[in-house]
N, C-alpha and C positions, 0 to 999 in steps of 0.2 A: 698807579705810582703814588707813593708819599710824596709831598711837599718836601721833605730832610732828604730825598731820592735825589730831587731835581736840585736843589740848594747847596748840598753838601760838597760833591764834585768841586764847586767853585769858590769854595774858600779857600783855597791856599794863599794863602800872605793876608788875606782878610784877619783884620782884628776889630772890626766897628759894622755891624750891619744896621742902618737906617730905618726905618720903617716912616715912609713918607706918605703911607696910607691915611685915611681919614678917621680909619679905628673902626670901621661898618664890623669889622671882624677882626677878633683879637688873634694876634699869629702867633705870639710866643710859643703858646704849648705845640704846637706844630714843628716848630724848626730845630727843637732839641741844638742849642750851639753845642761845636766842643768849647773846654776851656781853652780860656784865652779869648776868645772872642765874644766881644758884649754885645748888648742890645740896647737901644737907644731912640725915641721919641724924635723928629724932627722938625726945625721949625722951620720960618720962612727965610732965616737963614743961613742954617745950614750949607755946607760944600761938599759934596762927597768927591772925594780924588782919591789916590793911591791910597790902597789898605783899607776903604770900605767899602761896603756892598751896600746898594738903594734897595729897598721893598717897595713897588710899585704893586697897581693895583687897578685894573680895567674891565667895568661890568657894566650892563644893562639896571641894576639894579640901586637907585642912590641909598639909598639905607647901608649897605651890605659892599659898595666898589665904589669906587674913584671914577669919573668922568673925564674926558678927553681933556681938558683944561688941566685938570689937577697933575695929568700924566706929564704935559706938555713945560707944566711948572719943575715938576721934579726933572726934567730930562736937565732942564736948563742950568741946576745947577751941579751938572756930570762935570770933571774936568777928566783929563786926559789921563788914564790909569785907573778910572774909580769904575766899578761892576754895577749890577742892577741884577735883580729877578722883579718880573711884572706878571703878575698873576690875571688870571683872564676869567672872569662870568660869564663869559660866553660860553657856550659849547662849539668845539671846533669850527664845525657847519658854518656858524653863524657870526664867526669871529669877523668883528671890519677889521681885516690886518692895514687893508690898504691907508687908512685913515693914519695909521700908528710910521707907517714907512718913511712917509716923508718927513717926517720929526725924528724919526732915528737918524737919517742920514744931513739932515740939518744939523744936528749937535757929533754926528763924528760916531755914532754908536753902530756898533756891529753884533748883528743875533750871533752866537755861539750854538745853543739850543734848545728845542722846545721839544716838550711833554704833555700827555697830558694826566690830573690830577682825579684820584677817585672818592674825591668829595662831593658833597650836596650844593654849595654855590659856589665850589670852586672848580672849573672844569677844566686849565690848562694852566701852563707857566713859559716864560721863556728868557732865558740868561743870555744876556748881553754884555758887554763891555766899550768903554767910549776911547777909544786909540786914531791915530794918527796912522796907522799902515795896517794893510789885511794881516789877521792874525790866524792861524791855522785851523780849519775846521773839526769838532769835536763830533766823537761816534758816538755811538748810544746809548753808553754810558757815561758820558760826558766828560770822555779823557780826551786832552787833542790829539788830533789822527793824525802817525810818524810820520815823516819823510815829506810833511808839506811845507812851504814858503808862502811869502804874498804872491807872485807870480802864480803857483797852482793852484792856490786859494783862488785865486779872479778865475782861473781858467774852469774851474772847476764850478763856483758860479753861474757862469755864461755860460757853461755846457748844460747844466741844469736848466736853466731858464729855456733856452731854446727848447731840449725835447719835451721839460715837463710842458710849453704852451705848446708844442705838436701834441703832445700825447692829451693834454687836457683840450684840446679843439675837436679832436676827432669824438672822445667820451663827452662832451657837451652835445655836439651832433648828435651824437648816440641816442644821450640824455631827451634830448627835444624830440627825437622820431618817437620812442617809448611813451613820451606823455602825450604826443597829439594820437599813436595806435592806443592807449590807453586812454583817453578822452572818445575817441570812436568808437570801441568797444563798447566804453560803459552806455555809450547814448545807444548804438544799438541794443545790448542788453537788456536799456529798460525800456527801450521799443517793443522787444521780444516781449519782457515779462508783462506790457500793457497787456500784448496783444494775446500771447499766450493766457495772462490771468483773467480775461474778460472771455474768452473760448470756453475756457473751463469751467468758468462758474456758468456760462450759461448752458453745457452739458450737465454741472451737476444740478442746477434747479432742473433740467427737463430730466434728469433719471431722478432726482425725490418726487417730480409732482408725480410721476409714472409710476413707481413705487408707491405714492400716498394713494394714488386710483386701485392699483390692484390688493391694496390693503383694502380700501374699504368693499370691492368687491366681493372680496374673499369672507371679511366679514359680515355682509348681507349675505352671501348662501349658506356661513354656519348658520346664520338667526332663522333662516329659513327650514335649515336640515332639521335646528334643536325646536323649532314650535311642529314640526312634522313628526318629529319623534314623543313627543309631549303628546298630541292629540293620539297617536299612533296606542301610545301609553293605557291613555285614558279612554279607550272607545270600548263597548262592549264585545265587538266580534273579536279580540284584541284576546280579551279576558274568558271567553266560553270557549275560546279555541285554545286556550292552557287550561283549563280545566280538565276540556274533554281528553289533550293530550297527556294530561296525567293522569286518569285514570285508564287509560288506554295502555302506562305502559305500568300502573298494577292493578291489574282487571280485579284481582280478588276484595281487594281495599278501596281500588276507587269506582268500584262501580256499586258497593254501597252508597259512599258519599256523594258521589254524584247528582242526587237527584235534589237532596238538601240545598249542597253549591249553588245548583243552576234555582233554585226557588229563592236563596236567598239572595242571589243575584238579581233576581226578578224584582223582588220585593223591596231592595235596596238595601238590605240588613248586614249585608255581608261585607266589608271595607275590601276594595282590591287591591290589586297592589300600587303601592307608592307611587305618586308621581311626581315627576320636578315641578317647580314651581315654576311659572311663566319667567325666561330668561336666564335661568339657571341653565351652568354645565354641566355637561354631559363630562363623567368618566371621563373621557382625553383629555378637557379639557382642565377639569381638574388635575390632573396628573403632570398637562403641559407648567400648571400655574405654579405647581411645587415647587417645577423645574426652575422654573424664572425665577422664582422666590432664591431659591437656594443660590442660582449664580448671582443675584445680587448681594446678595448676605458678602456672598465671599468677597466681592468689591468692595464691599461696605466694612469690612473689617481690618478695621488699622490702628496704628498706635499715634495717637496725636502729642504733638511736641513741639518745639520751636527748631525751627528747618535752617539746621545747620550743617547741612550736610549739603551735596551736588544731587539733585531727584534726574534719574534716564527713566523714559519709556521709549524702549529701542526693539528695534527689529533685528537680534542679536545673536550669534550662535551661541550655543553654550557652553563654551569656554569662556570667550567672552563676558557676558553675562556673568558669569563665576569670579572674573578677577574683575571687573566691573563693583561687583557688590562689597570689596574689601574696603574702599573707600569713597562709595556713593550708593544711595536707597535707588535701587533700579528695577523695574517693572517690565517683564518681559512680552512686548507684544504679539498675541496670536490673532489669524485672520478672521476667528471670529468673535475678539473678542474687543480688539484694538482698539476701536474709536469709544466707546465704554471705558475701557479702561484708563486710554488719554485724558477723559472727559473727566475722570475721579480720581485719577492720582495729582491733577495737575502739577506737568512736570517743570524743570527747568527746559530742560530741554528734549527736541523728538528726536533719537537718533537711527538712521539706517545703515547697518555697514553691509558696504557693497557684496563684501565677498560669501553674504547670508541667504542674499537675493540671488544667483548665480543659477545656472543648473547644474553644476557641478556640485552646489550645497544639496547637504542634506535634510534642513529644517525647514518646517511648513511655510516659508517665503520662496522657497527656491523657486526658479522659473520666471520671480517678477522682476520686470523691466526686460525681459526679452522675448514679448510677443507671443508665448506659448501660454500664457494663463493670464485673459483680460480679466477674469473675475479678480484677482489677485492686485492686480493694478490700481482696477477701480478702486478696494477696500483703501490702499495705502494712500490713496488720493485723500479719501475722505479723512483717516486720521491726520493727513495730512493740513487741510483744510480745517479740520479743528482743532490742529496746534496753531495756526493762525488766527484762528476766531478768539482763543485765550491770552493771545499775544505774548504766546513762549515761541523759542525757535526750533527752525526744524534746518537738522546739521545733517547732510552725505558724509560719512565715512570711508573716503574711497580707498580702501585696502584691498582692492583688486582692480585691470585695467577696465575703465570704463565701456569697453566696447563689450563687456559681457553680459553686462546689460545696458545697452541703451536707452531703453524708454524712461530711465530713471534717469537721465540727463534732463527730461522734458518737463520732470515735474517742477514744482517751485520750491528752492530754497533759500533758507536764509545765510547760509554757508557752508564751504569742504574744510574737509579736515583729508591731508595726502598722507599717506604711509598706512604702517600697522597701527593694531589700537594698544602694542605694549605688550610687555611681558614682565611676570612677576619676577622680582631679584630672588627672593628666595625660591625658587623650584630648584626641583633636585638635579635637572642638567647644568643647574649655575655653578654648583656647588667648588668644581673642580676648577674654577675659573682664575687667571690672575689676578693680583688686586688692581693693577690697572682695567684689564676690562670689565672687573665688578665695577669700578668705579664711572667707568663711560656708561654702562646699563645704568645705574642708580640715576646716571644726574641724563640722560641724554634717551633715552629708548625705555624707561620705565613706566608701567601702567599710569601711577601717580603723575607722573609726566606728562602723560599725554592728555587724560583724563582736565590736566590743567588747563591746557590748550581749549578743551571742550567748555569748561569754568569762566575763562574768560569770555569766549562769543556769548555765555546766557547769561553772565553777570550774577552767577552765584556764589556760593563758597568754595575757597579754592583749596583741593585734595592736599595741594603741598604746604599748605598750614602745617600738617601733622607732622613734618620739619622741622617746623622751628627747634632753635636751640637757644638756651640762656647759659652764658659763661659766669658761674660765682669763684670770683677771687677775693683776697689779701694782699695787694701788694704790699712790699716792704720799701718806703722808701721812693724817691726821685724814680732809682735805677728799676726797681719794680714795677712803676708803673710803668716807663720807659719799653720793660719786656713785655708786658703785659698788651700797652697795645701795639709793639711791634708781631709779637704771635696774635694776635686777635686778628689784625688785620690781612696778616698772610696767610690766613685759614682762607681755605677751596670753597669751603661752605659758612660762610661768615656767620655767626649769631647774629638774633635780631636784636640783645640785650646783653648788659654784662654787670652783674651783680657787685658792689663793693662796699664794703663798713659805708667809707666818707665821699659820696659824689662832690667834685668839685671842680673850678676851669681845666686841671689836670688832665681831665680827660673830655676837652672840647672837641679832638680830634677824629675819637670815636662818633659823637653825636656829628662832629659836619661826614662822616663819612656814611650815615644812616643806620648807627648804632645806638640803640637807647642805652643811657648810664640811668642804676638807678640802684638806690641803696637795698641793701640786702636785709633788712629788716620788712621792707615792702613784699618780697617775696619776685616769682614770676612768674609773667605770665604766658610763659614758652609752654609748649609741653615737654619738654624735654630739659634737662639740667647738666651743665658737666662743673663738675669741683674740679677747679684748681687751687683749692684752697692751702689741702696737704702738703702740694710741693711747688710751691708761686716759683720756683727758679729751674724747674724741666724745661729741656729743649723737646718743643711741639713742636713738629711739623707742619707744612702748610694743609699734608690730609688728615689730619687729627680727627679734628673733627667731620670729617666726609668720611674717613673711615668709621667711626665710632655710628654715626647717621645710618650709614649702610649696611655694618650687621644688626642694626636694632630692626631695619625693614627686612632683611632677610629672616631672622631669626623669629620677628614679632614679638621678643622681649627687651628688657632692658638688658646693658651691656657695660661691664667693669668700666669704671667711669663715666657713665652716662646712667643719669637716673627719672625718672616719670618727677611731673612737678610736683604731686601730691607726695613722694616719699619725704619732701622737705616741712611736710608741715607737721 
């Protein structure tokens, strides 16, 4: 809600609105008066009575809101007929109403109604009036509500009060059971995870040392096979028994040379055949080393850059993985390849999605986490454990019910993620869709969407940057800017920025609402752009731009009024 939302409703017969604020925040460009009704500075003494409205002003913050005192000044000098709105710094939660109540009803003031405000230090408001008899309760648009008197006003009141403190007694209960089973839980959890992470690491030091032993066993009997094979090589009975078998198998040729052979073999003339050199491999082994060579190459080769992007090394199907890669560098892990590849992509983050590991899946994880492939397990541990050692996180993806694989409950994580992992807006099943539920897919169930979810727990870059939008206008005039952020701000999908010739207080409203204003000679720094320049006085809807957003992602071009920020320069 605007500030002009909450305010306007209650001028009628207002011709003077007060501002008894301390000025932490100038309100003018906010409250858009109609004519007829001024605006006015006030001082210490001031009266506001019939026909003007107080601007109050109640926050945490002295810079930027008025203090309890300054509040309690301005009530005092209400006389009977005069209005007030008191704006609140608080955010609801956290609001001391109780503090403000009995000052209201010490000076005779009655709420009419509150709001709250979708600005950056302004988070709520509430209109009041100081009268001498209950005056009729306003709805929620803050017209009074027909067919009441004081009588139904009190009654009405007192009914409220009674059930909302039944109803708010029972939800405190509530409240308090949930935080002492959510304090239990979590102390059990990190009992569990003591006790589970100290189990673990001490099965995975006894399967490395056990693994480093039959490493090196394995490599004392090659050293052994390859000096046996070397001597084997180099011995004479080795070398006259290939002699003798070659000319044996062509008697005509080699049993002339035979006799040569074996005398210059005698005599030492004759070089035999090659031998390795002490420690040198043998053939397999050479052949194995290419192999390793070559899968490291392939690890090894990447494009360096500054990482601005979300990195996954994820245990993924591939689909997944495919709509995965449109808006983050992702690394698909295989079982035997996974902890190597964790180890050199270093990722943001490790992902597993549940429904990969399944035995219903059909990619090389399936089976793990349900007892049918411990080799399987063990691997995911370890990449697991060296997503921890680099201190990225390792996220479950539970998009299938947990009990289909279990064991994956038992490992360590740093977080879940519930639901699917998304689906692309543009696939050709969307295509027929309404623009309402294009529009719920784009902002609620889209890859980009969820992907973001993932962004936040690793503390990367976040997919839904590529979002952004920057509005370039012109307004014409008071009344232009007026439109200008009245559609700005009732856009679905707000720009981060809005382009204009002359940044100035004019458009404060935008900046408290978390709108950068910023001259259009600056250029921006959205990636994306929409001209309003052509026609500063179209009626925009509030899905303007969610609609315009939502075919650029389906399409994955630009789109008639929406243009890439680079076609501006």
């Amino acid at each position: 809600m605007r500030l002009l939302d909450l305010l306007h409703p209650h001028l009628g017969g207002v011709t003077e609105v007060v501002d008894t604020t301390g000025g932490g925040i100038a309100l003018e460009p906010y409250l858009q008066l109609p004519e007829g009704t001024a605006l006015r500075r006030a001082d210490d003494t001031t009266v506001i009575g019939e026909g003007a409205l107080a601007l109050l002003s109640y926050g945490p913050d002295p810079e930027r809101h008025d203090g309890l005192d300054a509040c309690l000044a301005a009530l005092g000098r209400l006389r009977t007929g005069g209005r007030g709105l008191i704006l609140f710094g608080y955010r609801a939660h956290l609001l001391p109403w109780h503090r403000l109540m009995d000052a209201l009803v010490a000076h005779r003031c009655q709420p009419l109604r509150a709001g709250g405000l979708d600005y950056v230090h302004l988070h709520g408001g509430m209109a009041f009036t100081c009268t001498e008899q209950l005056l009729p309760l306003h709805d929620g648009d803050g017209r009074p509500a027909p067919g009441q008197d004081g009588t139904s006003t009190a009654l009405r009141i007192a009914g409220e009060y009674v059930l909302a403190d039944f109803v708010s007694r029972s939800q405190r209960a509530r409240l308090l059971d949930l935080e002492r089973e959510r304090e239990a839980d979590a102390r059990a959890l990190e009992t569990l995870r003591q006790n589970s992470g100290a189990r673990q690491a001490a099965e995975v030091l006894r399967e490395r040392d056990r693994l480093a032993a039959d490493l090196r066993a394995a490599r004392e009997r090659i050293d052994l096979l390859e000096t046996r094979v070397t001597m084997l090589q180099g011995s004479t009975s080795l070398r006259v028994g290939q002699v003798l078998i070659g000319a044996a198998r062509s008697p005509l040729r080699g049993s002339a040379r035979l006799p040569g052979e074996l005398y210059g073999m005698w005599r030492g003339r004759r070089r035999g055949p090659v031998t390795a050199p002490p420690g040198a491999a043998g053939p397999g082994r050479e052949e194995a080393a290419e192999g390793d060579a070559r899968l490291h190459l392939a690890h090894r080769a990447f494009t360096a850059g500054p990482r601005d992007r979300l990195v996954i090394a994820g245990v993924l199907d591939a689909r997944t993985a495919r709509d995965f890669a449109v808006d983050a560098a992702v690394s698909r892990l295989l079982p035997h390849d996974a902890r190597i590849v964790t180890e050199r992509t270093d990722p943001d983050a490790v992902v597993v999605q549940l429904s990969a590991c399944i035995a219903a899946a059909s990619g090389p994880w399936a089976h793990t986490g349900t007892g049918a492939a411990p080799d399987l397990d063990r691997r995911l541990a370890e990449v697991l454990a060296t997503a921890r050692a680099l201190g990225r996180r390792t996220v479950l993806w539970r998009d299938a019910p947990v009990s289909a694989a279990p064991g994956l409950a038992r490992l360590p994580w740093d977080a879940f993620l519930d639901g699917d992992t998304g689906v692309r807006p543009g696939r050709p099943e969307h295509a027929a869709m309404d623009p309402a539920g294009l529009r719920e897919l784009f902002t609620t169930r889209a890859t980009r969407v969820r992907l973001s979810e993932l962004a936040r727990i690793a503390g990367a870059p976040d997919p839904l940057d590529a979002r952004r939008v920057a509005v370039l206008a012109d307004p014409r005039g008071p009344d232009g800017t007026a439109l200008l952020i009245k559609q700005v701000l009732a856009q679905l999908h707000p720009p981060v920025e809005v382009l204009v010739p002359r940044p100035g207080p004019a458009f404060e409203e935008l900046t408290a609402s978390g709108i950068a204003v910023r001259a259009s000679a600056d250029g921006p720094t959205a990636p994306w752009v929409s001209d309003w320049t052509a026609d500063p006085d179209q009626d925009r809807p509030a899905a303007y731009l969610l609609d315009l957003m939502c075919a650029q992602e389906c399409s994955g071009a630009a789109q008639p009024g929406l243009v890439p920020k680079e076609a501006l320069r």
